[in-house]
C-alpha positions, 0 to 999 in steps of 0.5 A, spaced: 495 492 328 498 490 336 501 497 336 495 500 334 491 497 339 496 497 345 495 504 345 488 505 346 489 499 351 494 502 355 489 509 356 484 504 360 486 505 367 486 499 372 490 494 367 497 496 368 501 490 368 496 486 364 496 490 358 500 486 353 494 480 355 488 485 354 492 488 348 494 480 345 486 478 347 482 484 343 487 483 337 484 476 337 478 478 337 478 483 332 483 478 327 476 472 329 472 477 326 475 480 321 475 473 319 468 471 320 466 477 316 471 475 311 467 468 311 460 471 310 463 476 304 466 471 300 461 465 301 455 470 300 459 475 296 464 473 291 461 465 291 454 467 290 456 471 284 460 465 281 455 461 282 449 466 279 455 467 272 455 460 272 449 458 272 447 463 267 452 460 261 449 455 256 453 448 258 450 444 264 458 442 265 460 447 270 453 447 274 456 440 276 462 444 279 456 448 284 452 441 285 458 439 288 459 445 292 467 446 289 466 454 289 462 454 296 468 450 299 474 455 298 470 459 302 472 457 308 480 457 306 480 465 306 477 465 314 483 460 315 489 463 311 487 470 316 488 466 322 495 464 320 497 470 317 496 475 323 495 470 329 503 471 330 502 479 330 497 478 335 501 474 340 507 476 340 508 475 346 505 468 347 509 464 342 506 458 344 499 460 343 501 463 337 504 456 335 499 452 337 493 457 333 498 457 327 498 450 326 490 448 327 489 454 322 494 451 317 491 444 319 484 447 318 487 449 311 490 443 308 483 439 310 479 444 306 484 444 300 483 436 300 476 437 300 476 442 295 480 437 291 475 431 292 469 435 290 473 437 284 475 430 283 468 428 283 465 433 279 470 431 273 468 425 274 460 426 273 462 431 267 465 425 264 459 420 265 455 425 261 459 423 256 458 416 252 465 413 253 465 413 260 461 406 259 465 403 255 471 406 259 470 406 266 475 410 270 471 411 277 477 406 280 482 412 277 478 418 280 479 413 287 486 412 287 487 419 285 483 421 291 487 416 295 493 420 293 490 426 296 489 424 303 494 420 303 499 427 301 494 431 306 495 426 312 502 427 311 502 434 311 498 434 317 503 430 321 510 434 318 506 441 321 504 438 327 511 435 330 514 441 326 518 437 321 518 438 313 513 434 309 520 432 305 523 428 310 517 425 312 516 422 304 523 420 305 521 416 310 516 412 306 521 408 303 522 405 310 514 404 310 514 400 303 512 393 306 507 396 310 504 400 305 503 394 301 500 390 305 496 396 308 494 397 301 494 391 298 487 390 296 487 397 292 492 396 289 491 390 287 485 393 284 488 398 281 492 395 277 486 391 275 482 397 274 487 399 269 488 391 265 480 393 264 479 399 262 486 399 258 482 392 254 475 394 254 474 388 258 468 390 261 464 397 262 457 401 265 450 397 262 454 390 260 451 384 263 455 380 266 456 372 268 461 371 273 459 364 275 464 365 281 459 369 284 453 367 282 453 374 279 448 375 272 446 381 270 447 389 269 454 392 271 453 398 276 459 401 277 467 399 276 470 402 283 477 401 284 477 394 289 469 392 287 465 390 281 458 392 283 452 388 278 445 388 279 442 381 278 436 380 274 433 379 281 434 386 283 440 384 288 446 387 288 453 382 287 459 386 289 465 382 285 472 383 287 474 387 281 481 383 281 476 376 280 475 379 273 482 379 271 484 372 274 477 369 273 473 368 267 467 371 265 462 372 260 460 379 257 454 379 254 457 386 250 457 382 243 450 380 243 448 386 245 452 390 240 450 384 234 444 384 229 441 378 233 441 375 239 443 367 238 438 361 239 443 355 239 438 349 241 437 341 239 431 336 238 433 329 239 430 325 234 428 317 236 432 314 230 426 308 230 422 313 227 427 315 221 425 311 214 425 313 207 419 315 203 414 312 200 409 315 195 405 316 200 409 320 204 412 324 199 405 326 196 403 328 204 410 332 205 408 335 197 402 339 200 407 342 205 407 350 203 415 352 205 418 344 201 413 343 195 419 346 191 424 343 194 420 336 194 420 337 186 427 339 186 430 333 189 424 328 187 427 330 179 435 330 183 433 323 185 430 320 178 435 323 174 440 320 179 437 312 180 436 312 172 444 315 169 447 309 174 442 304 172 439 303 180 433 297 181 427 299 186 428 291 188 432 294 194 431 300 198 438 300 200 439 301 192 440 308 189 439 315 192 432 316 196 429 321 200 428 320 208 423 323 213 429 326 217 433 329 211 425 332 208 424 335 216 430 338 216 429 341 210 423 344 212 426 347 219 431 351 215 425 353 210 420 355 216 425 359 220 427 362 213 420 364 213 420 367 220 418 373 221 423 374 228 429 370 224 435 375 222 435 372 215 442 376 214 446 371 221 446 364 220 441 359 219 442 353 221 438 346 222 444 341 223 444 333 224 449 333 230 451 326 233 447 321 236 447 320 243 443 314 248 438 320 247 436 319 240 439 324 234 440 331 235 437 336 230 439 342 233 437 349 231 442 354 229 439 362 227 439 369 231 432 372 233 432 379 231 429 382 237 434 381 243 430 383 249 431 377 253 423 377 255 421 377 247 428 373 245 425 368 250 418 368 246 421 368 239 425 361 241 419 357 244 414 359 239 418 356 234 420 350 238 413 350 240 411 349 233 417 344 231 415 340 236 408 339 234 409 338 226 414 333 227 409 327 227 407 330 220 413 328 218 412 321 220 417 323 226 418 321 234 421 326 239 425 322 244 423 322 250 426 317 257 420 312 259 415 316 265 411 312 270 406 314 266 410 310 260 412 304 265 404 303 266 402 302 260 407 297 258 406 293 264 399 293 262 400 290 255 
């Protein structure tokens, strides 16, 4: 092409001794704009009929390609690569230039392959989120560290072009560097490594709710990235949470819940043991008319006859024979009530327990799983139960501890 050129350039009159600069200038000019016509035909040209192909097929996974502009990118390599193919051509005799032209086309080039593999790295990356898995197993710290890798090779390519070195020797000499590429990339790697403890072990993923104390985080997990946990609390504010926290601190992961039959209620009435007795015939009857024990009443009323009279027990003593009491007769009843309820997995476990008594009376505590695990409608279910609980207890002759108020106090000094 110089050749070709010059021989047009040396029949201008009135340039003798300047035709290899005006020959080297117009061959520039034409390599500038074979290279802008060569851009326009690409991205418009052969881009856009990749793009209409693509977009025409069944699968929504290789739209994401065009979304993230991966096609649209490599047009700009080709512009580049014509610039540093035929610029030493041009200016032969200008070796310097021809240097200096070649190596920020080659610069240039480099810095779009990077993109173009960033932008491929993020497409995969939401091709793979539009599959299930990807919450059980996050792997956006992977796609980062390999995005890491990849500027830092294309930083390394850029300083062995520009002081005209091989990249090899460079490489070679990051054995050198180690030390201060560990303390430069500490907290990546530290959270890589993490990333990879979690992931391998399914600690956590996308949509589990989270409690990280620490942190003062509760809630959602947003996004696993490879030096932070993002988790939006129930508050709607957003908690960023070290992701190496997750593996040197404990947490709660509330996954097992959520992936369970019925969400837990683990809650205890506490009983002022001044109000606990046996049961007289009068109590017995009143406790008879109660729908969900008239059976159990009758089965332990004919357990306890059958009992006292094979062992000969005296009614002289209440402390003599077997007898049935208000507490035992009321937990009977919790356990059949929540049998009963209607918002009770009946296929978890039903438990209405006597725990050990505290200086706060005798704990009843109340041991089932609602079937409905919406935090708001859990917290529905758990009152209304409590609610009732609460309220039929005095049916069973019953008190609820309570530590003495003002109000307390007052009518005590009175009397």
């Amino acid at each position: 092409m110089i050749k070709f050129i010059h021989q047009w350039v040396d029949k201008v009159p009135g340039i003798e001794g300047y035709d290899m600069l005006v020959t080297s200038a117009v061959a520039m000019a034409t390599i500038g704009l074979i290279a802008i016509l060569s851009f326009y035909l690409v991205r418009h040209g052969l881009i856009r009929l990749i793009n209409k192909l693509i977009s025409k097929t069944k699968s929504n996974l290789d739209d994401i390609l065009i979304k993230h502009k991966v096609f649209s990118r490599i047009a700009y390599l080709v512009p580049a690569y014509l610039i540093y193919k035929l610029t030493p051509d041009a200016l032969v005799d200008y070796p310097w230039l021809s240097n200096i032209i070649t190596t920020g086309a080659a610069v240039y080039i480099v810095i779009i392959i990077a993109l173009i593999v960033d932008a491929f790295i993020n497409s995969l990356l939401e091709i793979y989120h539009s599959f299930s898995i990807s919450k059980r197993v996050p792997i956006k710290s992977f796609a980062q560290v390999a995005k890491l890798i990849t500027y830092l090779f294309a930083t390394i390519v850029i300083a062995s072009l520009i002081i005209g070195e091989s990249p090899l020797k460079l490489f070679a000499g990051l054995g050198a560097m180690t030390a201060v590429l560990m303390l430069v990339f500490k907290d990546p790697i530290l959270g890589f490594v993490a990333g990879l403890q979690l992931s391998s072990n399914r600690m956590v993923a996308i949509g589990d709710w989270v409690d990280i104390p620490q942190h003062e985080a509760s809630g959602d997990v947003l996004e696993i990235a490879l030096t932070t946990v993002k988790v939006r609390n129930f508050d709607n504010t957003i908690t960023t949470v070290p992701t190496q926290s997750l593996i040197n601190d404990s947490f709660k992961n509330w996954r097992g819940m959520e992936e369970s039959s019925g969400r837990r209620i683990k809650r205890s009435i506490f009983i002022d043991v001044n109000s606990i007795e046996f049961c007289d015939d009068e109590a017995l009857s009143r406790y008879s008319k109660i729908d969900y024990i008239k059976e159990y009443l009758e089965a332990k009323k004919n357990e306890v006859l059958a009992h006292n009279e094979q062992t000969g027990t005296t009614a002289e003593s209440r402390a003599n024979g077997r007898r049935l009491t208000n507490i035992g007769t009321f937990r009977a009843y919790v356990l059949a009530y929540l049998k009963h309820h209607p918002d009770i997995n009946q296929n978890l476990t039903i438990l209405a327990r006597q725990l050990a008594p505290t200086d706060s009376g005798l704990p009843i505590e109340i041991y089932a799983f609602s079937a409905d695990k919406n935090w708001a409608n859990y917290e529905i279910i758990q009152a209304d139960i409590f609610d009732h609980l609460f309220a039929v207890i005095h049916e069973f002759d019953l008190r609820v501890f309570q530590k003495p108020t003002g109000v307390d106090l007052q009518a005590f000094a009175k009397g």
